[in-house]
N, C-alpha and C positions, 0 to 999 in steps of 0.2 A: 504493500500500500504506500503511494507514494504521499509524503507530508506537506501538511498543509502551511500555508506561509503569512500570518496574518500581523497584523501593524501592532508594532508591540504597544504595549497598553501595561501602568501601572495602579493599582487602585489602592494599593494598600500606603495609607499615609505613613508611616513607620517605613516603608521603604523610599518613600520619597524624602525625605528630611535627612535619611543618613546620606542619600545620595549628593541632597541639597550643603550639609554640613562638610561632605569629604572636599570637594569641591570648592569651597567657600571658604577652606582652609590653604596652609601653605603648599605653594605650588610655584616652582621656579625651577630656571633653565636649569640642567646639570653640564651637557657638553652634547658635542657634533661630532659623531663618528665618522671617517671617511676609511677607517679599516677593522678586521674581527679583533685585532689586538689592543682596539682602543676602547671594547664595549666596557661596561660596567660591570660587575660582577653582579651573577643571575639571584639575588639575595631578597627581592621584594618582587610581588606579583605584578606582571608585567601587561599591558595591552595598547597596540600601537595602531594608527590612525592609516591608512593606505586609500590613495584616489589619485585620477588621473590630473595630469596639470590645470589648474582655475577651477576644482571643484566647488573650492568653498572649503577647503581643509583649515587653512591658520582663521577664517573666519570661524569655525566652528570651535576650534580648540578654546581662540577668545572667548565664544559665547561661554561656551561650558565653564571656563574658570571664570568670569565676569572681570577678566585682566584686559584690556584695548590691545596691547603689544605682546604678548606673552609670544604666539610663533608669528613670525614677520610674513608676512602676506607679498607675492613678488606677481610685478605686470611680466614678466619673460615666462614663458614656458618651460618647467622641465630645469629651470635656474640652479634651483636646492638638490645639491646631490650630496649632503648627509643625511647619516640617522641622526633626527636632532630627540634625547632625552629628556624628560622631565621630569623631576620627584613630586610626587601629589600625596601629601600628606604624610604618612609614617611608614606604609607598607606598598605604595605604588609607582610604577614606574609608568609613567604618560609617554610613549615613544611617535613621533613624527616621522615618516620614512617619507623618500622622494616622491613627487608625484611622478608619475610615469604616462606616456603620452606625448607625441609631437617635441622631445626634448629639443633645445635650440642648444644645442652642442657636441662639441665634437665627437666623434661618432666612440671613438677609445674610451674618452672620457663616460660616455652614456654608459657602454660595454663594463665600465668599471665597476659602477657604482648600482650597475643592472646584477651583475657578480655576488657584490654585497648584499641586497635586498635580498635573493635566493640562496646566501650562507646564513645570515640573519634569521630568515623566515624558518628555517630548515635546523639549527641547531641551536637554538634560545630557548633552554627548559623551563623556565620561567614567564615566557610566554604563554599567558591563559587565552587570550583572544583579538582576533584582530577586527578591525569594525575597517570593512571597504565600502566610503563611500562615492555615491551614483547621484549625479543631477538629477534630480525629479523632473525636469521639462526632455531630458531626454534618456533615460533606461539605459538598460548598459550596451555598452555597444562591444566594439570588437579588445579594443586594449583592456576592457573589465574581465573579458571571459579571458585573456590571456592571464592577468593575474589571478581570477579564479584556479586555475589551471595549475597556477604556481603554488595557490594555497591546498590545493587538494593533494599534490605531489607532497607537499614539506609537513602534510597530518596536521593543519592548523586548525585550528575550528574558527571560523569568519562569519559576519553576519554584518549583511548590506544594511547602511545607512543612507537613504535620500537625504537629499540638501536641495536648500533652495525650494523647498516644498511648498513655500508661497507665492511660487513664480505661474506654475499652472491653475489652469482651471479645475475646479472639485471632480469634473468628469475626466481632463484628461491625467490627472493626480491618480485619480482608481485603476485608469487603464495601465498605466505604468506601472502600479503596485499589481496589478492582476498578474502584468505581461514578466516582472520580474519573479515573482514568486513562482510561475510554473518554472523560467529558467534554471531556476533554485533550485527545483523538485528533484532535479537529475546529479545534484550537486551533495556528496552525501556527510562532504567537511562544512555547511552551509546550515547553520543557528537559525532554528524553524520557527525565527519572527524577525520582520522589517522594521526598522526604525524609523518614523519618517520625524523629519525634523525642518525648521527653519533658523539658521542665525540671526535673521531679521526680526521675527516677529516671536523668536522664544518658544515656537514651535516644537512639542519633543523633547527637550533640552532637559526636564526636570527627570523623565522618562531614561535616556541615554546616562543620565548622573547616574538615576537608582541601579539601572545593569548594571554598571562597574563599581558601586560598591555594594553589589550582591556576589562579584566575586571572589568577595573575604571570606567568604562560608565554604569558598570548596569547586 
């Protein structure tokens, strides 16, 4: 039976508050990997941010810590080729990985940092989950299901985040959530609920906190 993919939903206020509190606490840069010998030791529960370039990545990070600059937001495509770290709170590590998609540079340099992203993905035991997020005005297209692909190979368990959620329309918002979730179905490293979210309008965001600090339990 294949599983159902439905928009994740928090009800229980005890989980909204821790997630509101984790978040609303300390939370700053730690460093910028560009090699495996520079990570951090795998010592706190880990889960990192994955999207294709101008998803709306350093905006969402922002929203969610309610910091303006916490990851720097870039007009170039493809710019950020670190793992940029963050500590969030006592036990968490916030990881930003490059966006991938249309990079504007050199092809070695993409190849490098493309290297790392699939050593990362593939042997950080500490990694609990990765949230890939998908523009809500357009579904995922070809460079998603590649990193799909990549997350299925390296046993990661990921779970797609919409962004930009308040760009479409309420009808073509359903169809996108329809159209990703059967893509989902086939995907068996792929967390059987969608996030949908908005940076702009708070969208999600309280929702997205309470996930990640419901992975202190386990």
């Amino acid at each position: 039976m294949e599983p159902s993919f439905p928009v994740a939903a928090e009800d229980d206020p005890a989980f909204i508050e821790a997630g509101r509190k984790l978040f609303a606490g300390p939370c700053a840069f730690l460093k910028g990997v560009v090699a495996l010998d520079g990570l951090p030791p795998p010592d706190r529960i880990e889960f990192c941010f994955a999207g294709r370039s101008n998803v709306g990545k350093s905006s969402l990070i922002n929203a969610l810590t309610g910091r303006k600059a916490l990851a720097r937001a870039s007009n170039t495509p493809g710019r950020t080729q670190e793992i940029n770290f963050f500590t969030l709170g006592e036990a968490f590590y916030l990881v930003d990985l490059p966006g991938y998609g249309f990079a504007e540079a050199p092809k070695a340099v993409v190849a490098q940092w493309q290297a790392l992203l699939r050593a990362y993905l593939s042997g950080r035991p500490s990694l609990r989950r990765a949230f890939l997020l998908v523009d809500a005005r357009h579904g995922l297209l070809a460079a998603d299901t590649e990193i799909i692909g990549l997350l299925q190979r390296s046993a990661v368990t990921f779970q797609v985040v919409l962004t930009k959620a308040d760009k479409p329309s309420a009808a073509e918002l359903a169809r996108v959530i329809a159209a990703v979730g059967a893509a989902l179905a086939r995907s068996p490293a792929a967390y059987p609920a969608i996030a949908v979210t908005s940076s702009q309008t708070g969208l999600g965001l309280d929702v997205l906190r309470s996930i990640v600090a419901g992975m202190s339990d386990g």
